[in-house]
Backbone as JSON, one array per atom type, in Angstrom:
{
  "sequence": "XXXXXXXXXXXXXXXXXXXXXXXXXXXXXXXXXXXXXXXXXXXXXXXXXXXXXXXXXXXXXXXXXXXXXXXXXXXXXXXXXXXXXXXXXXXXXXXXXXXXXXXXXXXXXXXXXXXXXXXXXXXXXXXXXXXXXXXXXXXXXXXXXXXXXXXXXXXXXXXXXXXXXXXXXXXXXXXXXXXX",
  "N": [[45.63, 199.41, 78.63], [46.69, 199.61, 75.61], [48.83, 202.08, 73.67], [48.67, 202.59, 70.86], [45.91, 201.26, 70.81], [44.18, 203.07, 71.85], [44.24, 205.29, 70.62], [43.4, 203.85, 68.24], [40.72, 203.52, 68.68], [39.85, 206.45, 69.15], [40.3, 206.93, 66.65], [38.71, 205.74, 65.33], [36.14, 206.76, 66.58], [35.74, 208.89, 65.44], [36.37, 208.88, 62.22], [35.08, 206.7, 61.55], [35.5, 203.61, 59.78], [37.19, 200.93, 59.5], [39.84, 200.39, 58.21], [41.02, 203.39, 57.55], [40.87, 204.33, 60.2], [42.84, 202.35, 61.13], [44.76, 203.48, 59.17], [45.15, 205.88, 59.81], [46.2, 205.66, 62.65], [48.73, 204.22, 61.97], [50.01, 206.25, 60.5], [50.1, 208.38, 62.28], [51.72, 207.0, 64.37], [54.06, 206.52, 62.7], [54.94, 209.56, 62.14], [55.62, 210.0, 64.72], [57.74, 208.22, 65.55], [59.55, 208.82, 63.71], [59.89, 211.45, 64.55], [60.72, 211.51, 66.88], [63.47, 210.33, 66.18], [64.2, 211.99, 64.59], [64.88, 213.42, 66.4], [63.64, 216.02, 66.15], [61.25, 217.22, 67.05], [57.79, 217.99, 68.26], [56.86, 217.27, 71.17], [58.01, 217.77, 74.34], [58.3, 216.85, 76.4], [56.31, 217.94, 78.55], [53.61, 217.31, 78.54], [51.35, 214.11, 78.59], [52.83, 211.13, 76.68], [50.73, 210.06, 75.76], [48.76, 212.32, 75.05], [50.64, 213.45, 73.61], [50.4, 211.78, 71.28], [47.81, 211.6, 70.7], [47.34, 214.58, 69.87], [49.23, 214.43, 67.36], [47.64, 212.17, 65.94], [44.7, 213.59, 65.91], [45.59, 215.8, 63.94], [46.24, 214.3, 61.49], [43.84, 212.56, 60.97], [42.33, 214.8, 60.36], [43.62, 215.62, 57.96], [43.18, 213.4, 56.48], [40.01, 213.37, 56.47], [40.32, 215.7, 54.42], [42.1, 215.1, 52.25], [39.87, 212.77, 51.63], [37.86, 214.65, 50.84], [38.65, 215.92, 48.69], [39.68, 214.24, 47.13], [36.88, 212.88, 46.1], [33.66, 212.36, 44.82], [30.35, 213.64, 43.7], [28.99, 211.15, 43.63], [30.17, 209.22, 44.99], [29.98, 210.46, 47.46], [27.44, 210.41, 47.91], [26.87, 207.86, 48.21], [28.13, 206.74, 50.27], [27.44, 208.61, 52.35], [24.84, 207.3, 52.15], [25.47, 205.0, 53.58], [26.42, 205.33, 56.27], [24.03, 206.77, 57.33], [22.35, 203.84, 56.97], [21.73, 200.61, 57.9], [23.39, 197.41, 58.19], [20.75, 196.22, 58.06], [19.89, 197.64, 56.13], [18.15, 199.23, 57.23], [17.22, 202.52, 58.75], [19.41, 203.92, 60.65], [19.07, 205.83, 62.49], [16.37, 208.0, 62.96], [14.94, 210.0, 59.99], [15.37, 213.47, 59.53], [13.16, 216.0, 59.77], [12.5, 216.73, 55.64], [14.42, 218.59, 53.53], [12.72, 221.36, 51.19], [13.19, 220.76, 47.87], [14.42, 222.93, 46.8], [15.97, 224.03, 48.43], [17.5, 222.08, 49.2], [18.87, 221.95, 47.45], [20.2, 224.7, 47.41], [21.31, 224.9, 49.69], [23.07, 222.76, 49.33], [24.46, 223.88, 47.38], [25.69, 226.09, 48.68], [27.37, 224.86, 50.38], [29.16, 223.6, 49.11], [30.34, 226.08, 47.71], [31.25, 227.54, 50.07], [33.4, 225.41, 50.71], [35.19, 225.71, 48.22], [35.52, 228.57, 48.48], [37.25, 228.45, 51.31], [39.15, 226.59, 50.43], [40.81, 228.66, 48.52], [41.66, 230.01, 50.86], [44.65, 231.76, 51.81], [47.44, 230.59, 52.89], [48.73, 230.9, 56.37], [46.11, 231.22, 56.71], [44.15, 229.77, 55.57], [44.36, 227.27, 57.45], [44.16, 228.45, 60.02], [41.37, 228.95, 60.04], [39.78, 226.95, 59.35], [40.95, 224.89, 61.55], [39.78, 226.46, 64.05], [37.22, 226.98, 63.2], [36.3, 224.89, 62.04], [37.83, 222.19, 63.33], [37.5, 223.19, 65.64], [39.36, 223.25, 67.8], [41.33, 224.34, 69.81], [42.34, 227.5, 71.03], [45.04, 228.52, 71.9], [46.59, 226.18, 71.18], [46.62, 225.86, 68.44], [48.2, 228.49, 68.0], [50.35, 227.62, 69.1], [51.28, 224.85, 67.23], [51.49, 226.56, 65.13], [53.1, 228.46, 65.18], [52.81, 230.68, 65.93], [51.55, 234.13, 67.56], [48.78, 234.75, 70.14], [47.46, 237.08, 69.33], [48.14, 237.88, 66.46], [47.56, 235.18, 65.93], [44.66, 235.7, 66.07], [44.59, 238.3, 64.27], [44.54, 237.36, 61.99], [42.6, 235.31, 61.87], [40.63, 237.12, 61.8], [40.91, 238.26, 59.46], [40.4, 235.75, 57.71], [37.98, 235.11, 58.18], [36.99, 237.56, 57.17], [37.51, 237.53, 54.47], [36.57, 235.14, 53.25], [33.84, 235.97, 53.9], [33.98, 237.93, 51.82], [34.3, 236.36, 49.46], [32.1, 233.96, 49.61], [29.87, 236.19, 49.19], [30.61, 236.88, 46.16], [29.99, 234.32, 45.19], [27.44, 234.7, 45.48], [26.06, 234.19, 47.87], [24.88, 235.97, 49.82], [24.58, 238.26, 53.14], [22.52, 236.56, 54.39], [22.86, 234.59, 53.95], [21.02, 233.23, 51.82], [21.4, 232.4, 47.89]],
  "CA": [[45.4, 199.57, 77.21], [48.1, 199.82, 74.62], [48.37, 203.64, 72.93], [47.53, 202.05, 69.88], [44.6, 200.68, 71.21], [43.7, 204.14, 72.28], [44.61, 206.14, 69.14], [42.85, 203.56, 67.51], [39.25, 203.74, 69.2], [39.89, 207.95, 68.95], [40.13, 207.43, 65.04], [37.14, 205.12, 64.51], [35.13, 207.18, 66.81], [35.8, 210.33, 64.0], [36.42, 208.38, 61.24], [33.97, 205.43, 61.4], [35.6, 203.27, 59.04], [37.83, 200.49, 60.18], [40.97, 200.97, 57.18], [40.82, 204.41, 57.54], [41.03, 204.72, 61.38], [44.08, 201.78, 61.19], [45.42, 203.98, 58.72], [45.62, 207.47, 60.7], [46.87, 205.72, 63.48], [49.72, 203.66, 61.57], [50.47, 207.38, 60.5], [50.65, 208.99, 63.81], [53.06, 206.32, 65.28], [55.0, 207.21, 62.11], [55.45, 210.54, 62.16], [55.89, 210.29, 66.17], [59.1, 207.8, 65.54], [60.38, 209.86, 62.88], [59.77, 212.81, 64.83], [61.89, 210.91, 67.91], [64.77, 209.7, 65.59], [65.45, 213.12, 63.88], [65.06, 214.88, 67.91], [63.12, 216.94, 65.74], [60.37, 216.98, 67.87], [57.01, 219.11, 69.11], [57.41, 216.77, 72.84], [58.91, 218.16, 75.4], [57.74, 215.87, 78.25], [55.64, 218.66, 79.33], [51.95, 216.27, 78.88], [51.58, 212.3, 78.59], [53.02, 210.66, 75.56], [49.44, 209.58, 74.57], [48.21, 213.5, 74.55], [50.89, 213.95, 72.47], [50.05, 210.98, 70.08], [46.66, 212.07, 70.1], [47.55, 215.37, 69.06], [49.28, 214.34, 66.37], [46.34, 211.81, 65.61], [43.82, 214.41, 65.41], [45.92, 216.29, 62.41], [46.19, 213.13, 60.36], [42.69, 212.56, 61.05], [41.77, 216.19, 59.79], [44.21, 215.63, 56.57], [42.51, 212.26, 55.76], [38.92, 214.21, 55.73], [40.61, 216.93, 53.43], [42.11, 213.99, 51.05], [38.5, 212.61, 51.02], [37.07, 215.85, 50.37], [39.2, 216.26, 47.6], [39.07, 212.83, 46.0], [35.36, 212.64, 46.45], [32.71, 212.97, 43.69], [29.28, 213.65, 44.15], [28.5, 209.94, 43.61], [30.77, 209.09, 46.43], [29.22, 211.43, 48.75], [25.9, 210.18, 48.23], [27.42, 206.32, 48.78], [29.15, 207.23, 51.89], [25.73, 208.89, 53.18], [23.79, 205.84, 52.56], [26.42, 203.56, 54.25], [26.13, 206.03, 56.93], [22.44, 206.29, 57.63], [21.61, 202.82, 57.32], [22.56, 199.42, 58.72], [23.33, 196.23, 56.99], [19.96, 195.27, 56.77], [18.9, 198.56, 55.1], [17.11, 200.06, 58.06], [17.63, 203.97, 59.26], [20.28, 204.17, 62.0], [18.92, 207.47, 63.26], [15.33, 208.34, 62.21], [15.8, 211.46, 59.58], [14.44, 214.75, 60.45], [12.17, 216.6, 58.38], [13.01, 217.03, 54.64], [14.15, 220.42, 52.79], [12.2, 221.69, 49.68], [14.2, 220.35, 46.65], [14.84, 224.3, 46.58], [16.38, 224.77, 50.09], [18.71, 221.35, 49.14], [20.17, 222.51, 45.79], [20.83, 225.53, 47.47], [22.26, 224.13, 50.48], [24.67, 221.94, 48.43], [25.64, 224.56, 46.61], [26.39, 226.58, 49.65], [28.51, 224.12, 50.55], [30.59, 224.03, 47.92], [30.79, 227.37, 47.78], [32.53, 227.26, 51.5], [34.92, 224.46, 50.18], [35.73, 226.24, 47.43], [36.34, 229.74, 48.98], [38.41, 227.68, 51.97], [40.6, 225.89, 49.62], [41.16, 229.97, 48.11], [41.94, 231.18, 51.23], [46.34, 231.41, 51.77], [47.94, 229.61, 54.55], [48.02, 230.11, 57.25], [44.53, 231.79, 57.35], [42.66, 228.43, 55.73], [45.08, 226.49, 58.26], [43.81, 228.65, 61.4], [39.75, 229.22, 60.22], [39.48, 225.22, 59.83], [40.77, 224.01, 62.96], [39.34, 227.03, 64.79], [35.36, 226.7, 63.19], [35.93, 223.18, 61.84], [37.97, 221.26, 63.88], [37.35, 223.19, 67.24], [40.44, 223.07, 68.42], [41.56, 225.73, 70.92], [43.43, 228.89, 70.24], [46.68, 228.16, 72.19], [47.49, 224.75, 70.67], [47.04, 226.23, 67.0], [49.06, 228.97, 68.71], [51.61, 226.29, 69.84], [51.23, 224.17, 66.3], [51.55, 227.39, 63.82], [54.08, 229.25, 65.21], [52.29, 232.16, 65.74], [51.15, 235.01, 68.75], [47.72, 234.91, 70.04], [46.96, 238.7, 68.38], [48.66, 237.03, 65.08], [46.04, 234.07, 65.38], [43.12, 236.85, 66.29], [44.01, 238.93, 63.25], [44.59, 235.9, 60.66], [41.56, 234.61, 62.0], [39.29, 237.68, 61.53], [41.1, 238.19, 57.72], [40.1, 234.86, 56.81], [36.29, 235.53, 57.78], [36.58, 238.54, 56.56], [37.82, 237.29, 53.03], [35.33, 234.18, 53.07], [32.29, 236.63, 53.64], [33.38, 238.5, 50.13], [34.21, 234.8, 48.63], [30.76, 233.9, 49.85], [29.1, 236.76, 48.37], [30.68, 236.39, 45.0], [29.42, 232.85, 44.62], [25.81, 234.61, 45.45], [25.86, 233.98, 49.1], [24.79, 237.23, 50.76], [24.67, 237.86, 54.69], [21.63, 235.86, 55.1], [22.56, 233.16, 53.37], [20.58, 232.82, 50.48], [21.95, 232.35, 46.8]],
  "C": [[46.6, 200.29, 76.58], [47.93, 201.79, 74.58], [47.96, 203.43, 71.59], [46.24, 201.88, 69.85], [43.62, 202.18, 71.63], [43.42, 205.08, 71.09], [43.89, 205.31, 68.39], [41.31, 203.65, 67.39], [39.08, 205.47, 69.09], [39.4, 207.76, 67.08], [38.97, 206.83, 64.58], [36.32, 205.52, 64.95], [35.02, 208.52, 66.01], [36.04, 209.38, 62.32], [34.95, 207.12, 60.3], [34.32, 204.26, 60.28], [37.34, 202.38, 59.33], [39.64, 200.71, 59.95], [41.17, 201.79, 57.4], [41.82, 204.85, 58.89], [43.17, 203.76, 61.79], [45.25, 202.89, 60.71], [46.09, 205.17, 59.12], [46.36, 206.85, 62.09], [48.34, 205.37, 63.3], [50.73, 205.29, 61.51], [51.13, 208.39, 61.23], [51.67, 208.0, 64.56], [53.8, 206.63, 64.18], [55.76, 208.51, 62.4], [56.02, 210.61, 63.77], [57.16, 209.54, 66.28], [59.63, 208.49, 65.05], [60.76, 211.06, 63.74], [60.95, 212.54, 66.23], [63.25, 210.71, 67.19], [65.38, 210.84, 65.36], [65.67, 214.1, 65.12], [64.64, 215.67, 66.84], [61.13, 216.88, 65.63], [58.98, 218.11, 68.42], [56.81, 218.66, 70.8], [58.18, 217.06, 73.01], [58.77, 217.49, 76.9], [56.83, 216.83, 79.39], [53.66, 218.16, 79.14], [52.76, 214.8, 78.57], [52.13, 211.97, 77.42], [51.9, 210.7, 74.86], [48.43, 210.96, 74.66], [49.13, 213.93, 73.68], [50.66, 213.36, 71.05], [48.83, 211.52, 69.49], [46.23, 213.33, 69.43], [47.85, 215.52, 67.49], [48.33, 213.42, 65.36], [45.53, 212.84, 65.02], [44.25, 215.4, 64.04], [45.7, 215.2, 61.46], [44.68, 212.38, 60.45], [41.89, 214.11, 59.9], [42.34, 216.19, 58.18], [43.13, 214.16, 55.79], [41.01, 212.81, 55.41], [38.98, 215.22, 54.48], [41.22, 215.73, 52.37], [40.5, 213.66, 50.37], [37.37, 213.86, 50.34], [37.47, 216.11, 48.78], [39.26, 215.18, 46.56], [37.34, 212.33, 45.75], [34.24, 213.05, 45.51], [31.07, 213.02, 44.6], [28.57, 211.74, 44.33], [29.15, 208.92, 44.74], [30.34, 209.29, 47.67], [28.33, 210.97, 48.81], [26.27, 208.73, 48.67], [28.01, 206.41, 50.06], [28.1, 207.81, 52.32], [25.36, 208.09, 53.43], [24.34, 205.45, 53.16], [26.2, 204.29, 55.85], [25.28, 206.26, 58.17], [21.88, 204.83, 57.75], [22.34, 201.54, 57.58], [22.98, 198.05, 57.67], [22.14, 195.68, 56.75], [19.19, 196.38, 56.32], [17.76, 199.63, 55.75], [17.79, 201.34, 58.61], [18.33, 203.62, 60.59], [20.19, 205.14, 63.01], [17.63, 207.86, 62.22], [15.38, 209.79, 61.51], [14.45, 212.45, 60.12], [13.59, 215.23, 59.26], [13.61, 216.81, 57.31], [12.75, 218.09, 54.1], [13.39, 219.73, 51.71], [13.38, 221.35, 48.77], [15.23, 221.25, 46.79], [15.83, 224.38, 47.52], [17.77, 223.77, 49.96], [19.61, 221.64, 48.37], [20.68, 223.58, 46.58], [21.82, 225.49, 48.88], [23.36, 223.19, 50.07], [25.55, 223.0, 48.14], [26.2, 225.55, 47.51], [27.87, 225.87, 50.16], [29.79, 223.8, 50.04], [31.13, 224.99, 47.69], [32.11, 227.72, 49.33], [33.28, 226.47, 51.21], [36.03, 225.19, 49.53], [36.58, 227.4, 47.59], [37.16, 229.33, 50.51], [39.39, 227.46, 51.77], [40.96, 227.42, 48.8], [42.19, 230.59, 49.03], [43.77, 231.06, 51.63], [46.25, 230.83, 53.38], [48.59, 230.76, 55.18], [46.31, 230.14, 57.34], [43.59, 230.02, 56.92], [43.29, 227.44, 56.78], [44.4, 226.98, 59.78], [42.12, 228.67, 61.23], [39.61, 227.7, 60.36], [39.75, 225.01, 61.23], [40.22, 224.89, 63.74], [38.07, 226.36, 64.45], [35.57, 225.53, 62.84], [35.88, 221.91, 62.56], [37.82, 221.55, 65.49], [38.51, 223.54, 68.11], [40.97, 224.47, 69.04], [42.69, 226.66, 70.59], [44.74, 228.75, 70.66], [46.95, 227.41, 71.67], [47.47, 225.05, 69.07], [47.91, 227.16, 67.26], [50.55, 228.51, 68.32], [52.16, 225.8, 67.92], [51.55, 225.27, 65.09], [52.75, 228.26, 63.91], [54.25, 230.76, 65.78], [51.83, 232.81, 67.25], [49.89, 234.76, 68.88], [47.27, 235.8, 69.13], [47.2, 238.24, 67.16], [47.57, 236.58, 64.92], [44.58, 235.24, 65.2], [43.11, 237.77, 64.44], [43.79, 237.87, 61.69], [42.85, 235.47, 60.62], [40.42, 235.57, 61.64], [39.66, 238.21, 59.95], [40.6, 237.36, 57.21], [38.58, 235.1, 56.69], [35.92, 236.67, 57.29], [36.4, 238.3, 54.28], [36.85, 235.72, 52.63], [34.04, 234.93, 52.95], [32.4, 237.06, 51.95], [32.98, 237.2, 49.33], [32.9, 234.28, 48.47], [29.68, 234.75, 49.18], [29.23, 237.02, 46.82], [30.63, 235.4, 44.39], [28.02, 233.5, 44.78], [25.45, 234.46, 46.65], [25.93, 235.01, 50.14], [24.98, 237.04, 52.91], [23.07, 236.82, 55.15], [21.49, 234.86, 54.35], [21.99, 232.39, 52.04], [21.03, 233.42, 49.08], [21.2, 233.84, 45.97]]
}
């Protein structure tokens, strides 16, 4: 199997969306020639080519969610749910779980937004290391590696940003237990 072919089944199994997944991979063989041509490079021949593709995959994966996040209206969001949840002929893809109180959803939205909002606040690097740490998962050496930065660096960045999301959080109304 190609690395295309690989990078491409990676992006539609996070992406779900056939354009999309073409598109992050077209991206990642971009930047990975470019990144060969100018020898201005994060490979060093120290893993496989296709852990480093997929590295750079998984960013352009993570930027294309943050585009959509940001181009994305509420009427979007709810169209992209449905498509989601149900199949072409209209039937549940995954039976849903119990449903919140109206109450519990409004205020769960608006939680949500509220974390977007105080995210996109917080300075770089810190919203650069809390995302891929709580969002995207991604392990403390390779943001490490990818930022520039010391472990202790990442450790204190990382406990400034939750520190400065909790106030953010509570000046939208979002105390320590959560509710508005």
């Amino acid at each position: 199997m190609s690395h295309a072919d690989i990078l491409y089944a990676f992006a539609m199994a996070r992406l779900r969306d056939s354009a999309l997944a073409e598109e992050a991979v077209q991206e990642t063989l971009l930047a990975a020639l470019t990144a060969q041509q100018s020898r201005h490079t994060d490979f060093r021949g120290e893993s496989a080519v296709r852990t480093w593709l997929t590295g750079i995959l998984k960013h352009k994966v993570i930027d294309l969610f943050r585009r959509q996040a940001q181009a994305r209206t509420a009427g979007d969001l709810q169209e992209t749910l449905e498509q989601a949840q149900f199949d072409a002929n209209g039937h549940w893809r995954l039976k849903p779980g119990e449903w919140p109180t109206p109450e519990a959803a409004v205020e769960q939205r608006e939680m949500g937004r509220a974390l977007s909002r105080c995210i996109g606040a917080l300075p770089n690097p810190a919203a650069s290391v809390f995302s891929f740490t709580e969002l995207d998962g991604i392990p403390q050496q390779e943001i490490c590696n990818k930022l520039g930065i010391s472990p202790t660096n990442y450790r204190v960045i990382l406990y400034r940003a939750r520190l400065a999301l909790r106030r953010c959080m509570e000046q939208h109304g979002f105390g320590l237990n959560g509710e508005p």
